[in-house]
C-alpha positions in Angstrom: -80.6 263.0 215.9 -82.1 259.7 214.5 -81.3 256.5 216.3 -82.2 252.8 216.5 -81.4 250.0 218.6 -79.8 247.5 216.4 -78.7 244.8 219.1 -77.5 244.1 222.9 -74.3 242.5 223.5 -73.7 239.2 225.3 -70.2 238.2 226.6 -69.9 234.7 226.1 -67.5 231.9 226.9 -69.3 229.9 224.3 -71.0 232.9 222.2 -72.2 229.7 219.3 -73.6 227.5 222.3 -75.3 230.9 223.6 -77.1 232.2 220.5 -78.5 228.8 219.6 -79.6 228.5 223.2 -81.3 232.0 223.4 -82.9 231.7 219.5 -84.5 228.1 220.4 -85.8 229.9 223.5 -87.0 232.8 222.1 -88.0 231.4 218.7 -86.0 233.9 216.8 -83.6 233.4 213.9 -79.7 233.6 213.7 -79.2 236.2 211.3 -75.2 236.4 211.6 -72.1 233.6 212.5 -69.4 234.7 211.0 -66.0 235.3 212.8 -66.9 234.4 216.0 -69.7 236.6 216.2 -73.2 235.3 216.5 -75.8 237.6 216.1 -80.2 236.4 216.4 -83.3 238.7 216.0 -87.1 237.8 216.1 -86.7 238.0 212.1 -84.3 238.8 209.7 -85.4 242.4 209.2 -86.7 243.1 212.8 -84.2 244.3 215.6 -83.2 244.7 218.4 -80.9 241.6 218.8 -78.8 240.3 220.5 -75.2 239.5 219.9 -72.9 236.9 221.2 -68.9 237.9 221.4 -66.5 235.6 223.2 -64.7 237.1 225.4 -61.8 235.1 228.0 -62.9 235.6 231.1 -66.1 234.3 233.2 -69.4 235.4 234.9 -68.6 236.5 238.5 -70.8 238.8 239.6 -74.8 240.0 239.2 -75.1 241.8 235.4 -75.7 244.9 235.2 -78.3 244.9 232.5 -80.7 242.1 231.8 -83.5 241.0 230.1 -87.0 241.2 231.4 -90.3 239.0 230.2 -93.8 239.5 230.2 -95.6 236.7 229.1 -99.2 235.7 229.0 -98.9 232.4 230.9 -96.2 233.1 233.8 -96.0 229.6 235.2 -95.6 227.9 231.6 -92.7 230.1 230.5 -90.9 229.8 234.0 -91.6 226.2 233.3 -90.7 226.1 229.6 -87.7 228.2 230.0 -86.3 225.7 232.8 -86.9 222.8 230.7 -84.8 224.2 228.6 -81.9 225.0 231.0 -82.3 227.8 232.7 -81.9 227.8 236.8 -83.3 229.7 239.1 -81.2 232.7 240.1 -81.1 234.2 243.6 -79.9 238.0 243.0 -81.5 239.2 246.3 -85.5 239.9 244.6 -86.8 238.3 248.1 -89.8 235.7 248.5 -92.5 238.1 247.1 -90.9 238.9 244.0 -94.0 239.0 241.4 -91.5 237.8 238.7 -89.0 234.7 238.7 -85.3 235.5 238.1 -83.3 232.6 235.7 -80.5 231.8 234.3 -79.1 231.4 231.1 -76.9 228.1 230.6 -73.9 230.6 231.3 -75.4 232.2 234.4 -76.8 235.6 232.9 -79.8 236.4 234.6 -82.9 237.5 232.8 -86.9 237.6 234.4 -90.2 236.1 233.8 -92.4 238.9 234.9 -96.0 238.1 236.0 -98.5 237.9 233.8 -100.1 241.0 231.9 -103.7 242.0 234.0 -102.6 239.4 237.2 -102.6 242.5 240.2 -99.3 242.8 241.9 -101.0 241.2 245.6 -102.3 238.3 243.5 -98.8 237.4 241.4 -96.1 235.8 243.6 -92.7 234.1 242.2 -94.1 230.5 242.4 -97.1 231.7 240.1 
C-alpha cells in the first residue's frame, strides 16, 4: 500500500482569517480558497498542509492532535509567534515543560519545542 500525507484538517470558525494567519506564521503559501475551503503548504508542490473548513460550532476543550515546533532559536520563535497573536496556553505541561504551549488566534494549541542540541535539564519553558 502506497500512501502520503497530503494535509491536516483545521476546524475553523473563520477558516480564511485562520489560513492567512498560519501561512504569515509559517511562511508558507495558500495554494487553495475556493468554496470555503482554504488550503496552505510550505510550497505549492510540497505537502503536508493544512486545511481550513468552517465548521458552526466553537473550541471548548484541549485538541486532540496538534502541532509541534522545533526551532533553532526557542525564545525568538516563542517571541515571534506571540507577536503575532498567539497566547500562551495552559493545557496542564507544568512549570518545567522544556517547550512553550500557544495558541492560535482561535485557541488551537500548537508547541515551540526547545531548541535542537539545548539538554532537556538546561531547556525550561521561559527559554
Amino acid at each position: 500500500m502506497a500512501l502520503e500525507w497530503e494535509q491536516v484538517v483545521v476546524d475553523s470558525a473563520d477558516p480564511a482569517a485562520l489560513a492567512r494567519w498560519w501561512a504569515d506564521v509559517l511562511g508558507w503559501v495558500v495554494v487553495n480558497d475556493e468554496d470555503g475551503e482554504y488550503e496552505i503548504r510550505p510550497a505549492p508542490d510540497r505537502m503536508p498542509g493544512l486545511l481550513f473548513l468552517a465548521v458552526p460550532e466553537k473550541k471548548t476543550v484541549k485538541n486532540r492532535l496538534h502541532l509541534d515546533f522545533r526551532p533553532t532559536d526557542h525564545e525568538a520563535e516563542v517571541q515571534r509567534f506571540l507577536s503575532a497573536g498567539a497566547r500562551r496556553v495552559d493545557v496542564g505541561q507544568g512549570d518545567d515543560a522544556t517547550w512553550v504551549t500557544l495558541g492560535d488566534p482561535e485557541g488551537n494549541e500548537f508547541c515551540i519545542l526547545r531548541s535542537r542540541g539545548v539538554p532537556s535539564d538546561q531547556a525550561t519553558a521561559s527559554d
